[in-house]
C-alpha positions in Angstrom: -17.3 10.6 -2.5 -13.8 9.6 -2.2 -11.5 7.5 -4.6 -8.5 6.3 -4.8 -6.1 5.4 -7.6 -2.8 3.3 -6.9 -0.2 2.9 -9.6 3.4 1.1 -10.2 2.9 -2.2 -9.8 3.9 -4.5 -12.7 6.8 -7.7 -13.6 9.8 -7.8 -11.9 12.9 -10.5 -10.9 13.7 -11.6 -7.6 15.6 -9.2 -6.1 14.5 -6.3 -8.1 12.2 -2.9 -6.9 9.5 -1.2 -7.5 7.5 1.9 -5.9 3.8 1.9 -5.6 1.9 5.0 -4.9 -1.4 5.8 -4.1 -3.6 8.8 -4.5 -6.8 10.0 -2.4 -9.2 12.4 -3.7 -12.8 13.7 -3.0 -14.4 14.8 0.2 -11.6 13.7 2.5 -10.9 16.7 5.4 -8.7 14.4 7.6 -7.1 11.2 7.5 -6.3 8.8 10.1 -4.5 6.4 8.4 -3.0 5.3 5.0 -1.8 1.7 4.1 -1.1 -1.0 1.8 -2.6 -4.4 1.5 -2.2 -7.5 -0.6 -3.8 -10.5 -1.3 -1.8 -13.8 -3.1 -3.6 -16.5 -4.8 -5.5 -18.7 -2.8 -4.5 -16.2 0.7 -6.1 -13.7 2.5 -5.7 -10.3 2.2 -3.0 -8.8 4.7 -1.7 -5.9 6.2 1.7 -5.0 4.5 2.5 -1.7 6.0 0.3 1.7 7.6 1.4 5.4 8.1 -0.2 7.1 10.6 -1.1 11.1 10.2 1.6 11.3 13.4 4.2 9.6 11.0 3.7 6.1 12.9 4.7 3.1 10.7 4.0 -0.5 11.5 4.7 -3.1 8.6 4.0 -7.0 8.2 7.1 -9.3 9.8 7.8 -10.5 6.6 8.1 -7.0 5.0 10.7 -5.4 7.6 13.8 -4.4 6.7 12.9 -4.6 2.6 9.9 -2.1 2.4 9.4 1.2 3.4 5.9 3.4 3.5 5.8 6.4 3.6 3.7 10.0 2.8 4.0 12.8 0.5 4.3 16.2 1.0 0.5 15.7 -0.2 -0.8 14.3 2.9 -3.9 12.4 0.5 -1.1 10.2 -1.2 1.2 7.7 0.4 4.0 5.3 -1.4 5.6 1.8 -0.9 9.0 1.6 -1.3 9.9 -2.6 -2.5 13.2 -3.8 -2.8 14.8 -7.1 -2.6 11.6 -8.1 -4.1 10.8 -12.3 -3.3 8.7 -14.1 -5.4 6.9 -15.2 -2.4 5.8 -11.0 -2.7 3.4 -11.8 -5.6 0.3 -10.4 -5.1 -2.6 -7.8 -6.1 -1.7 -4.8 -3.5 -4.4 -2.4 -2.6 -4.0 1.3 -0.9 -6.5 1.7 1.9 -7.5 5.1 3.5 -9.3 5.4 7.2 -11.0 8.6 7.8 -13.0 9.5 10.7 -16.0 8.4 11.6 -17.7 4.8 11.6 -17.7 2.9 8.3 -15.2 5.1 7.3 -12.3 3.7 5.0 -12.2 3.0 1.6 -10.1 1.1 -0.9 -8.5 1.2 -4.3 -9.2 -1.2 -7.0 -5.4 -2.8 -6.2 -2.4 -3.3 -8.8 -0.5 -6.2 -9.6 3.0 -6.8 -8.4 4.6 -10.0 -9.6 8.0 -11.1 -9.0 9.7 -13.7 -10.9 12.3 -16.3 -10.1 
């Protein structure tokens, strides 16, 4: 069984920060990849940035430059790292985990990030 618990979302003004982390536990040996998603009101749910176990890093165009993923010392925990924050960066943000094998990666039950203007 593996869970995992993501944390710091919450209100914030244009312009403003927050960090969002993300916690894996249960039968994990290995990891593949971590990321974060989001999902806006009447969108679909996208990729906002992934960390590789290598250190790789690939983030959504509309992300660059502003937020920064990146892994703990814990390799089963991962962070996003939001500033300049947009209104436009509303959403409910979910940590996803891929382990090996098929069928293989789960999700957390996301947090709320909402930026005013």
């Amino acid at each position: 069984q593996v869970q995992l618990v993501e944390s710091g979302g919450g209100l914030v003004q244009a312009g403003g920060s927050l960090r969002l982390s993300c916690a894996a536990s249960g039968s994990i040996f290995s990891i593949n990849s971590m990321g974060w998603y989001r999902q806006a009101p009447g969108k679909q749910r996208e990729l906002v940035a992934r960390i590789s176990g290598g250190g790789y890093t690939i983030y959504a165009d509309s992300v660059k430059g502003r937020f920064t993923i990146s892994r703990g010392n814990a390799k089963n925990t991962v962070y996003l790292q939001m500033n300049s924050l947009k209104p436009e960066d509303t959403a409910v943000y979910y940590c996803n985990v891929d382990l090996p094998g098929i069928r293989s990666d789960y999700w957390g039950q996301g947090t709320q990030v909402t930026v005013s203007s």
